[in-house]
PDB file of N, CA, C and O in Angstrom:
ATOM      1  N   UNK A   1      91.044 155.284 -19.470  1.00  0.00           N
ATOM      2  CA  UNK A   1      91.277 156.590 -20.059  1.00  0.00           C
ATOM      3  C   UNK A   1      89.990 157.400 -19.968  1.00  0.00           C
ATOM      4  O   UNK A   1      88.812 157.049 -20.039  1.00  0.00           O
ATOM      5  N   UNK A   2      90.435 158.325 -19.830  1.00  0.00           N
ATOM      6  CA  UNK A   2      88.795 159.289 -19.648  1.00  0.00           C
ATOM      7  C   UNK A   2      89.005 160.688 -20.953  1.00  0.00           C
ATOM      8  O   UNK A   2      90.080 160.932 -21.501  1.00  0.00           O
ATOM      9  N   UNK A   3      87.839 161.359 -21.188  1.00  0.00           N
ATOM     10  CA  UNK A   3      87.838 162.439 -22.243  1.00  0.00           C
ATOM     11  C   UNK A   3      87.211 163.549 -21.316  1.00  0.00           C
ATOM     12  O   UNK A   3      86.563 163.303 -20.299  1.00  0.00           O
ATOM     13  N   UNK A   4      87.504 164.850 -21.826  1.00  0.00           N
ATOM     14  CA  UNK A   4      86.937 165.850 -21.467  1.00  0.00           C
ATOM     15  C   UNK A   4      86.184 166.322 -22.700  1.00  0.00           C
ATOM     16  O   UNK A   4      86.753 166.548 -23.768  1.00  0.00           O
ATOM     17  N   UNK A   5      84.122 166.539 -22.388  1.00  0.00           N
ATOM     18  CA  UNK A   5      83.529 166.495 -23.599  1.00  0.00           C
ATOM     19  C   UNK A   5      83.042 168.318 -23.072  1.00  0.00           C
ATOM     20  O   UNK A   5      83.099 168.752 -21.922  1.00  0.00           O
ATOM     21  N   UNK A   6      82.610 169.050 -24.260  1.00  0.00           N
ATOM     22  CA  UNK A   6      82.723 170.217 -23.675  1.00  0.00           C
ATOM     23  C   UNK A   6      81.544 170.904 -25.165  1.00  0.00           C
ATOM     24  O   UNK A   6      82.026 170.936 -26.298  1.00  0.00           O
ATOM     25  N   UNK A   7      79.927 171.431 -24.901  1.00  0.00           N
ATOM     26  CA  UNK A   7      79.727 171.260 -25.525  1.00  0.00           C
ATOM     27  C   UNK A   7      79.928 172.873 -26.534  1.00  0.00           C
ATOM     28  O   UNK A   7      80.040 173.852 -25.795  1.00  0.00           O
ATOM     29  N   UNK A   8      79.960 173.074 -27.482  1.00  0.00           N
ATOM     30  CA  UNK A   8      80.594 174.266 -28.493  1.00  0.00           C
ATOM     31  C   UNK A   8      79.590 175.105 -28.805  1.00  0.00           C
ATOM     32  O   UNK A   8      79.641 176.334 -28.767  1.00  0.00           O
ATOM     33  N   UNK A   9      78.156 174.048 -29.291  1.00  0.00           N
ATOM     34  CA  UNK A   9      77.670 174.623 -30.006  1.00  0.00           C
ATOM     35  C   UNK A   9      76.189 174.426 -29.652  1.00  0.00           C
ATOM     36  O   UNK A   9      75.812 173.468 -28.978  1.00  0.00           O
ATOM     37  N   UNK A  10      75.015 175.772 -30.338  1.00  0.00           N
ATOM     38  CA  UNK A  10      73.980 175.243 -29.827  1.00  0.00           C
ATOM     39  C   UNK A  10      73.156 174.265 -30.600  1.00  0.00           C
ATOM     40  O   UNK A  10      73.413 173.859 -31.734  1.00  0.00           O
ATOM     41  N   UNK A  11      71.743 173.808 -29.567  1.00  0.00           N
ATOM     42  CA  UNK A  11      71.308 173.273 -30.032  1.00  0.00           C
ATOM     43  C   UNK A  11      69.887 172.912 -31.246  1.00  0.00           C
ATOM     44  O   UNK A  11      69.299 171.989 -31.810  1.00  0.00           O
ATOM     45  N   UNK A  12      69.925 174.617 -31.074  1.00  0.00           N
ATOM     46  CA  UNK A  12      68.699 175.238 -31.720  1.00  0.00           C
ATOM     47  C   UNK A  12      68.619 174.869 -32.998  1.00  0.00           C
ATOM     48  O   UNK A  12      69.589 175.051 -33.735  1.00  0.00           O
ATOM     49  N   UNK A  13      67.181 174.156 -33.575  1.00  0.00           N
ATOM     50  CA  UNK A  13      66.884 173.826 -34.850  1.00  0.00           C
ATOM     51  C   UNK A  13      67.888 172.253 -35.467  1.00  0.00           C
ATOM     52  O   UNK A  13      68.247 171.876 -36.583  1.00  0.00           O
ATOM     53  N   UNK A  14      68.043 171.696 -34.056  1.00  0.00           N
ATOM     54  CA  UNK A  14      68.832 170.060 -34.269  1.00  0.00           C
ATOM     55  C   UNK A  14      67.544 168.985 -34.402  1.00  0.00           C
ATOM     56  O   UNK A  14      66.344 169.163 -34.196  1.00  0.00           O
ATOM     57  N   UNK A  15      68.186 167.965 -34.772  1.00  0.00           N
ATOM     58  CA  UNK A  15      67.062 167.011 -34.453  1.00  0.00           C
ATOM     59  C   UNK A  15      66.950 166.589 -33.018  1.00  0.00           C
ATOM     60  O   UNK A  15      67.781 166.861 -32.152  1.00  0.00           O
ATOM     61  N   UNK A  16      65.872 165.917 -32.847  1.00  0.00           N
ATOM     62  CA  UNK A  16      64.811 165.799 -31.289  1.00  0.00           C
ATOM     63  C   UNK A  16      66.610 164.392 -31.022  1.00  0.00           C
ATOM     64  O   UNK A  16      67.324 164.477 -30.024  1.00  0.00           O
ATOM     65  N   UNK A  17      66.809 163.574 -31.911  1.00  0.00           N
ATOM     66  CA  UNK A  17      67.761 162.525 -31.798  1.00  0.00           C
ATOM     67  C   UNK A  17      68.944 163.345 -31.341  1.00  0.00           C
ATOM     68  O   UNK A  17      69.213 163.143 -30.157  1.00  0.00           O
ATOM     69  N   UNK A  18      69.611 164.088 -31.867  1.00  0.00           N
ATOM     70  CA  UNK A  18      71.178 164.964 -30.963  1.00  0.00           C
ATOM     71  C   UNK A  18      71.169 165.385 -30.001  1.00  0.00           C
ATOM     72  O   UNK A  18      72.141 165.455 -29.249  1.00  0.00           O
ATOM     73  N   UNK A  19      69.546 165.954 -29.679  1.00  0.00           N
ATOM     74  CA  UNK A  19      69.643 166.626 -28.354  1.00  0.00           C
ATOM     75  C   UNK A  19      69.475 165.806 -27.090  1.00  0.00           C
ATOM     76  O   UNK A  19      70.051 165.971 -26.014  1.00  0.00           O
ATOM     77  N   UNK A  20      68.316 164.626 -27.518  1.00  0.00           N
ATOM     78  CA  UNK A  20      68.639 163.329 -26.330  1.00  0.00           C
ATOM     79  C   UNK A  20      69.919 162.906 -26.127  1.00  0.00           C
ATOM     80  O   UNK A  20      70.209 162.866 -24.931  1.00  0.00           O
ATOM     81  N   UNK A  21      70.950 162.515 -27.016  1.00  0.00           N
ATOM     82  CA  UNK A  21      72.239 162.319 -27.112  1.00  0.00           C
ATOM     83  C   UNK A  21      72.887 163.256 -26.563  1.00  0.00           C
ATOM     84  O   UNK A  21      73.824 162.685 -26.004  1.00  0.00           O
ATOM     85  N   UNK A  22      72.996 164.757 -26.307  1.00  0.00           N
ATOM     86  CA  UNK A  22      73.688 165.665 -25.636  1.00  0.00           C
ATOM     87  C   UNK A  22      73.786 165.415 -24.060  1.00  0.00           C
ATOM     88  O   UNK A  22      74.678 165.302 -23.219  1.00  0.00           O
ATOM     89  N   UNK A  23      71.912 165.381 -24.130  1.00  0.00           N
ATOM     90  CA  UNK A  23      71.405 165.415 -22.597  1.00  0.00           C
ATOM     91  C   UNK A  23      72.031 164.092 -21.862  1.00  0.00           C
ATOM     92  O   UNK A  23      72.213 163.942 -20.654  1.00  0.00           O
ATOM     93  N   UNK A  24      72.329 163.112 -22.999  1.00  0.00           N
ATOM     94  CA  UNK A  24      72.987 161.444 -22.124  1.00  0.00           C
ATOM     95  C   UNK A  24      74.334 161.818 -22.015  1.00  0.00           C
ATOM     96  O   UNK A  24      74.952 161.178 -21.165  1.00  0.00           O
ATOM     97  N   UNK A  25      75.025 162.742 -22.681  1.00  0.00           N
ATOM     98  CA  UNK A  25      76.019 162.650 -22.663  1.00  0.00           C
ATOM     99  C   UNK A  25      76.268 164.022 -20.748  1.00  0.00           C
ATOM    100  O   UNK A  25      77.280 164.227 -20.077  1.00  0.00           O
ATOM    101  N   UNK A  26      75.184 164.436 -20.627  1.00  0.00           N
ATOM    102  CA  UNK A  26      75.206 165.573 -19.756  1.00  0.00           C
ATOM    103  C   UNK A  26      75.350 166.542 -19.829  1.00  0.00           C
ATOM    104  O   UNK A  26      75.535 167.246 -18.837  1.00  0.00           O
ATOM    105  N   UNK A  27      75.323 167.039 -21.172  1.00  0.00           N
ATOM    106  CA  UNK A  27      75.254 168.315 -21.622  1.00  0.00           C
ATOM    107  C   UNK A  27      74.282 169.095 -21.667  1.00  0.00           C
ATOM    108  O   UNK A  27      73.434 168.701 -20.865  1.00  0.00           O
ATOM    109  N   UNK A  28      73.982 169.954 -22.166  1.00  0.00           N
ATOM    110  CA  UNK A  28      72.685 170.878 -22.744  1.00  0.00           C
ATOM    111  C   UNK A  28      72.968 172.584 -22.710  1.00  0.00           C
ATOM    112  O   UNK A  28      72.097 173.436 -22.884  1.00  0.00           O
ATOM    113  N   UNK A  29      73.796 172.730 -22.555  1.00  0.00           N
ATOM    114  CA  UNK A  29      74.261 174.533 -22.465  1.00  0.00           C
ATOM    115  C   UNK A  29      75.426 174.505 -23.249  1.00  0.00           C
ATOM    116  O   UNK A  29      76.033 173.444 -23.398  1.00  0.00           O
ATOM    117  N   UNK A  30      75.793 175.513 -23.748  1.00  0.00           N
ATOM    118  CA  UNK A  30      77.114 175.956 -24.737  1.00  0.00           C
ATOM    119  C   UNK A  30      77.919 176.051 -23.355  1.00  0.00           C
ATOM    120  O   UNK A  30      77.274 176.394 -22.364  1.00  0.00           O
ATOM    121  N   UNK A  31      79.629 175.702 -23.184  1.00  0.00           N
ATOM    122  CA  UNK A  31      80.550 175.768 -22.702  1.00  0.00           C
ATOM    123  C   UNK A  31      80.445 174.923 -21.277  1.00  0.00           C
ATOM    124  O   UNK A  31      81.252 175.009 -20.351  1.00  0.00           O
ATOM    125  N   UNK A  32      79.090 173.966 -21.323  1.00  0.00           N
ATOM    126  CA  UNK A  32      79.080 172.981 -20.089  1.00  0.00           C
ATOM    127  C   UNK A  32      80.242 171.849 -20.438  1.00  0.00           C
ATOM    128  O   UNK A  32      80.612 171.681 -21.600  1.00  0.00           O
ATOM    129  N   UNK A  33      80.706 171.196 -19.490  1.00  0.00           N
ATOM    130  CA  UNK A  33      82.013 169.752 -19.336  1.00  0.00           C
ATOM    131  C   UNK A  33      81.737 169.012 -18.828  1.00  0.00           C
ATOM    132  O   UNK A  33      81.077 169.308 -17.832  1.00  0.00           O
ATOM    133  N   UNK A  34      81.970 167.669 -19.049  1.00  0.00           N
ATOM    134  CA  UNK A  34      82.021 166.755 -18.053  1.00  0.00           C
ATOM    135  C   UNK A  34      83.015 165.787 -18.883  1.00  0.00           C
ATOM    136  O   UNK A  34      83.244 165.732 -20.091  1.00  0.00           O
ATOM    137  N   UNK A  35      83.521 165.044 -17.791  1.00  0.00           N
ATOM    138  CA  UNK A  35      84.618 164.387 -17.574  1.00  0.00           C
ATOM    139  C   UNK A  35      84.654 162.901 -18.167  1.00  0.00           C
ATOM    140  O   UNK A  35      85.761 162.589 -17.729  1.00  0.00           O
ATOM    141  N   UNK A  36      84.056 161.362 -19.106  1.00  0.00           N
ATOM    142  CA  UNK A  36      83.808 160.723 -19.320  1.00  0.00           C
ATOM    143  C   UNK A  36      84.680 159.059 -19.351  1.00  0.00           C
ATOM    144  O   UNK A  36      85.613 158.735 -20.086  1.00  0.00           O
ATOM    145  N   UNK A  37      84.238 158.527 -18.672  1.00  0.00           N
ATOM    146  CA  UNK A  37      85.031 157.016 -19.188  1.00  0.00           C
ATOM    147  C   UNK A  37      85.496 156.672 -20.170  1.00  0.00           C
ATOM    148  O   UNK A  37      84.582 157.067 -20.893  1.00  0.00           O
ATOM    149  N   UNK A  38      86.579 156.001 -21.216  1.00  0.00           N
ATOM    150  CA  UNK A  38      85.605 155.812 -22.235  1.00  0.00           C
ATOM    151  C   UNK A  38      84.851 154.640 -22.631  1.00  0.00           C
ATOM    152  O   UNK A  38      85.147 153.709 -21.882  1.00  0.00           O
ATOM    153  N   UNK A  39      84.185 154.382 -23.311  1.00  0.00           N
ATOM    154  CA  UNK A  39      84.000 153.228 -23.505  1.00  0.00           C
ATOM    155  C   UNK A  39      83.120 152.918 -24.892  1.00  0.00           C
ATOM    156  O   UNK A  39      82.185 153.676 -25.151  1.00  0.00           O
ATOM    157  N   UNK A  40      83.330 152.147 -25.506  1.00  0.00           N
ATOM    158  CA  UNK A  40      82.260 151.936 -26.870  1.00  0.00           C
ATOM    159  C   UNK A  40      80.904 153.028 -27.070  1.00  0.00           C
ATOM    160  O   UNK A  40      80.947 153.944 -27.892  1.00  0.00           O
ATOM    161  N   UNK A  41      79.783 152.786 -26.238  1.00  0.00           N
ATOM    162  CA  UNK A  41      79.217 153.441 -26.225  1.00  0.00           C
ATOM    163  C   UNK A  41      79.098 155.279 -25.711  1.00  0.00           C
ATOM    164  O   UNK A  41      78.120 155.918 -26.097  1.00  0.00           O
ATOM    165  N   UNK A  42      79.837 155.742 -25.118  1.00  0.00           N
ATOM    166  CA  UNK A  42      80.044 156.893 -24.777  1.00  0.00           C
ATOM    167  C   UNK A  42      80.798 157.338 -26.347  1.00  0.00           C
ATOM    168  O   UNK A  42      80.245 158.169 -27.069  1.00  0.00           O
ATOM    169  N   UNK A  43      82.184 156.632 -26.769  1.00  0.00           N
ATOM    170  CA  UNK A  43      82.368 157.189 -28.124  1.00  0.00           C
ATOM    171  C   UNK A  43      81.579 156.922 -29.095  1.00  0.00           C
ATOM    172  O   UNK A  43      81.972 157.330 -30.188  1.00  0.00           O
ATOM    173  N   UNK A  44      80.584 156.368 -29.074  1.00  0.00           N
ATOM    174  CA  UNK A  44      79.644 156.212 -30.300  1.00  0.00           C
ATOM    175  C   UNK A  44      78.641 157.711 -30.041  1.00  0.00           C
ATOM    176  O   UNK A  44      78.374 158.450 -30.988  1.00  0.00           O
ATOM    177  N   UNK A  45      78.216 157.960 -28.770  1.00  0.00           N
ATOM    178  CA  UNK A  45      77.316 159.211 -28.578  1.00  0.00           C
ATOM    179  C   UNK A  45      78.374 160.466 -28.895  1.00  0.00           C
ATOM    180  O   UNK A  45      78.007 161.641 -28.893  1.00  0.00           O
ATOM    181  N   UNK A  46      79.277 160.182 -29.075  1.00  0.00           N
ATOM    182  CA  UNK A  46      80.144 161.628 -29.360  1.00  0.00           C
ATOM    183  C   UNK A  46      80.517 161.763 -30.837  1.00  0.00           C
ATOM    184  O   UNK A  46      80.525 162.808 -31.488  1.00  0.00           O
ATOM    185  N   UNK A  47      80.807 160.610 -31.230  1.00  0.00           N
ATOM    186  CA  UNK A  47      80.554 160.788 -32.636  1.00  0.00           C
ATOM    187  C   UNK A  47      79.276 161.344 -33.253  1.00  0.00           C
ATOM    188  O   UNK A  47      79.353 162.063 -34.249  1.00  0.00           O
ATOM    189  N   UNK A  48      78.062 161.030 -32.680  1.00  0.00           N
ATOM    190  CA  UNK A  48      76.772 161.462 -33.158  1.00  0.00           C
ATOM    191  C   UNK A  48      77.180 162.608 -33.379  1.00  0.00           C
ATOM    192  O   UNK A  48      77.412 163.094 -34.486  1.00  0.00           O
ATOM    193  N   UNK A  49      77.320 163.233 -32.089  1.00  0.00           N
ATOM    194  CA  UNK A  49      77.315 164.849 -31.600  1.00  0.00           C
ATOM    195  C   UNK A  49      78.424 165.773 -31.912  1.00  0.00           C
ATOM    196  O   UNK A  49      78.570 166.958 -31.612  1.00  0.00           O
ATOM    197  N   UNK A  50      79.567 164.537 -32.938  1.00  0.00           N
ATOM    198  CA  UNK A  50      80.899 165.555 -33.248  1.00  0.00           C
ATOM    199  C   UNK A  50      80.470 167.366 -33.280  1.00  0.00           C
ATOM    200  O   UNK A  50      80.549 168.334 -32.524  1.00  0.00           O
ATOM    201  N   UNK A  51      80.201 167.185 -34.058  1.00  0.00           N
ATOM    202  CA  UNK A  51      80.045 168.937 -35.021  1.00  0.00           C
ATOM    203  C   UNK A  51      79.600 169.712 -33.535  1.00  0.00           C
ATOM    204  O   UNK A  51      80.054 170.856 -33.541  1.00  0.00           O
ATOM    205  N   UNK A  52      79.025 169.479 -32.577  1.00  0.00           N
ATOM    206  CA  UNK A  52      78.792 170.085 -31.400  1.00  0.00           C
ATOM    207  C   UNK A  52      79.475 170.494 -30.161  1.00  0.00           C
ATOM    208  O   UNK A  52      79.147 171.336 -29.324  1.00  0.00           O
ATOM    209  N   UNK A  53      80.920 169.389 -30.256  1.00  0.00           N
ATOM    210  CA  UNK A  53      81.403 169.222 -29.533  1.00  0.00           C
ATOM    211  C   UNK A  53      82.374 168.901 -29.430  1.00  0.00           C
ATOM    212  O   UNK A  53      82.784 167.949 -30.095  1.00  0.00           O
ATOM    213  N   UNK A  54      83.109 169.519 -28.604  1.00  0.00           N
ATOM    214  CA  UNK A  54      84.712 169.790 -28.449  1.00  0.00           C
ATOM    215  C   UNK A  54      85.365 168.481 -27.606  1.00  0.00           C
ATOM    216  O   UNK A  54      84.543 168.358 -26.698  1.00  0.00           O
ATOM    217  N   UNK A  55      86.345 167.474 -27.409  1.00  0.00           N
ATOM    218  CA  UNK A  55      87.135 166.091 -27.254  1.00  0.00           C
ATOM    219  C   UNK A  55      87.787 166.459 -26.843  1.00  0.00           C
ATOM    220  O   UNK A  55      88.067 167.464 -27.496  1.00  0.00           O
ATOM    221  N   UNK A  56      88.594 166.358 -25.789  1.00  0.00           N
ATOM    222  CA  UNK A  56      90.102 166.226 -25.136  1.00  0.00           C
ATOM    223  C   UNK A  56      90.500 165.357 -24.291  1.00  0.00           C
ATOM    224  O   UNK A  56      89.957 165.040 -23.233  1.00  0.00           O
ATOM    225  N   UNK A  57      91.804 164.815 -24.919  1.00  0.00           N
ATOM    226  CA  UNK A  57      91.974 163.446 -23.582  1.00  0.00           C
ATOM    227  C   UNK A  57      92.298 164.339 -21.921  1.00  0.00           C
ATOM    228  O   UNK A  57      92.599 165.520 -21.749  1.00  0.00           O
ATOM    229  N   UNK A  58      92.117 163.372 -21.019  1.00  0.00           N
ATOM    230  CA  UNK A  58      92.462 163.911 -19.825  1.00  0.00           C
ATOM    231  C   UNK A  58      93.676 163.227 -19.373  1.00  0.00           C
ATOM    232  O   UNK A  58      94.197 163.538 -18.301  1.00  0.00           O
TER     233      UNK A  58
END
């Protein structure tokens, strides 16, 4: 199963920890996507980053 992660929101005034987590996830711009596996660890980095970021199955 794969997710579409899509990020919402910025990152200005986050901790130094969410924004490494964005950047693993391949993010770093408001309204960038990418397409994801899933797997344990990929949903554990999206949970970090909920409040930032928009989930959709594919």
């Amino acid at each position: 199963m794969k997710v579409k992660v899509t990020q919402v929101r910025s990152l200005i005034g986050r901790p130094e920890r969410q924004k490494r987590t964005i950047q693993a996830l391949g993010l770093g711009k408001i309204n960038r996507t990418v397409v994801k596996e899933v797997s344990p660890q990929v949903l554990g980095m999206i949970r970090k980053v909920s409040h930032l970021v928009l989930v959709e199955e594919v």
